[in-house]
N, C-alpha and C positions, 0 to 999 in steps of 0.2 A: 156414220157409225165407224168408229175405227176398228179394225182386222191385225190380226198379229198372224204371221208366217208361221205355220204348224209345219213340225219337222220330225224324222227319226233321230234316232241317238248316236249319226254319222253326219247329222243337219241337210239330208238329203228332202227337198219340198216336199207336204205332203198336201198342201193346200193352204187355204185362209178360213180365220172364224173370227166372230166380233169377238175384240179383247174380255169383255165380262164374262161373255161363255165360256169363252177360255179357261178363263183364273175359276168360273165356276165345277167345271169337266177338270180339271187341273191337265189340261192336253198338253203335252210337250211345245213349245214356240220359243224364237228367238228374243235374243234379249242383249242390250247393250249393257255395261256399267263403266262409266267414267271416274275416276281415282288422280284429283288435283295436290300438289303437292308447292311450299314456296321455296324461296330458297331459303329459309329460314328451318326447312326440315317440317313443318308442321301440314298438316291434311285440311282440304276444305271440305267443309263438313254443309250439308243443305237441313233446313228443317222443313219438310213436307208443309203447306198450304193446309187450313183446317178444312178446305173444300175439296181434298182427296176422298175417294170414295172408299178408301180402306189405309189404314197406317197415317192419318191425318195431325201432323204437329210432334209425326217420330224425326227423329235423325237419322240423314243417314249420308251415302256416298256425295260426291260432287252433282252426278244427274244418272241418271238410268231412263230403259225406253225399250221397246221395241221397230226395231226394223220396220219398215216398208217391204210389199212386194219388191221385188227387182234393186231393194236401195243396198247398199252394202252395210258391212258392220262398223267401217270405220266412217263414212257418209253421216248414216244415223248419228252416233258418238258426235260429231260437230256440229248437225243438227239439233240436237239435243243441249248444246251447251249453250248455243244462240238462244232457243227458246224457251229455256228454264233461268240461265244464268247471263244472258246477255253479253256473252264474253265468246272469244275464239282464241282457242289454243293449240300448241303443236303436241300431238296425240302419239303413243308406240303403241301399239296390239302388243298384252303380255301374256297371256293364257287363255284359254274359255276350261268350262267343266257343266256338267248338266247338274242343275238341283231341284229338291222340290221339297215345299215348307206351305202350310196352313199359315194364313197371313190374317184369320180373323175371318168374322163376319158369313161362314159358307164359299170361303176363295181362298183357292190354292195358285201359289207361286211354282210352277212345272217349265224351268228358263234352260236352253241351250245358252250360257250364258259368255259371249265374249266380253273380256276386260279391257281396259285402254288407261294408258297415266300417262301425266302430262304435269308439268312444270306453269304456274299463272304468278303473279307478283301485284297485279293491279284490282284494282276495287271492282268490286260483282254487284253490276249493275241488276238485280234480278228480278224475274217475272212474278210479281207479288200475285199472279191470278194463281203461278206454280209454288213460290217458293214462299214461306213464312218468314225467314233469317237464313240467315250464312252464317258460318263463323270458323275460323284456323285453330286446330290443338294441335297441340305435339301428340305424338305417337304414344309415348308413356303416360300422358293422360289421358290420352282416349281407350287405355289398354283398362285401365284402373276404373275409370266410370263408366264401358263398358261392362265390367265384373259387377261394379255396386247397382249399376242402375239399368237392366238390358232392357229394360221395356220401355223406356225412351228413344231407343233404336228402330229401325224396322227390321222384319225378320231376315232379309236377304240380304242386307248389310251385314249383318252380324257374319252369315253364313262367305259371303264376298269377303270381307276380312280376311276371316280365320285362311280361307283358301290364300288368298294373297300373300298372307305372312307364311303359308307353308310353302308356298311356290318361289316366294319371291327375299323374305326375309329368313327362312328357312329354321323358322321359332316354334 
């Protein structure tokens, strides 16, 4: 059973709970989000696996995850690119912020959430038990069919964006 790192709102431990009760309890826990970028300027985008047990065949970031006890934020983040997207890349920590969003089904998304981006150029080999498709947009189209079409997304993408582009693109 997997456990996600419960924390206060200064990421100080406050223990472990299985991940479902978590997102059930909407308890505050850590959380990775990874943000791929080519040199072409455009974002890689994953489409959820139909066998997610919430948000199944939405869009969204490159990979996302929760920590391990004891494992770091930026460990996790390459862990996680290995086992969803079969790739390794070189990663910067650019922000965290804490959120919390109803993700559907009786489960809440409550993430101390650190961010990572990283530069990839080569084919994404991916974990089809994780991932459904990949696919690169540019920024201006992901801006636009996110407006027309948000529920193709998942909820904490959307919310990870908007932070990223106020953090970082300053839109």
């Amino acid at each position: 059973m997997e456990k996600v790192v419960l924390v206060d709102s200064n990421d100080n431990e406050l223990g472990l709970m299985e991940k479902i009760e978590a997102h059930k309890t909407g308890s505050l826990h850590r959380a990775i989000s990874v943000f791929l970028f080519n040199d072409k300027g455009e974002m890689l985008l994953q489409q959820r696996s139909k066998e997610k047990y919430h948000s199944p065949l939405c869009w969204t970031n490159a990979c996302c995850t929760h920590p391990r006890q004891n494992e770091s934020y930026e460990d996790t983040a390459h862990r996680r690119l290995r086992e969803e997207l079969g790739i390794q890349a070189e990663l910067k920590y650019i922000f965290h912020f804490i959120y919390k969003e109803d993700v559907g089904g009786g489960l809440i998304e409550h993430e101390l959430d650190y961010v990572f981006i990283g530069n990839y150029n080569d084919e994404v080999p991916f974990n089809p038990d994780e991932v459904n498709a990949v696919k690169w947009i540019k920024i201006q189209e992901l801006n636009l069919d996110i407006q027309e079409n948000p529920e193709k997304y998942t909820a904490w993408f959307k919310i990870i964006y908007n932070q990223y582009r106020k953090e970082l693109l300053k839109d």
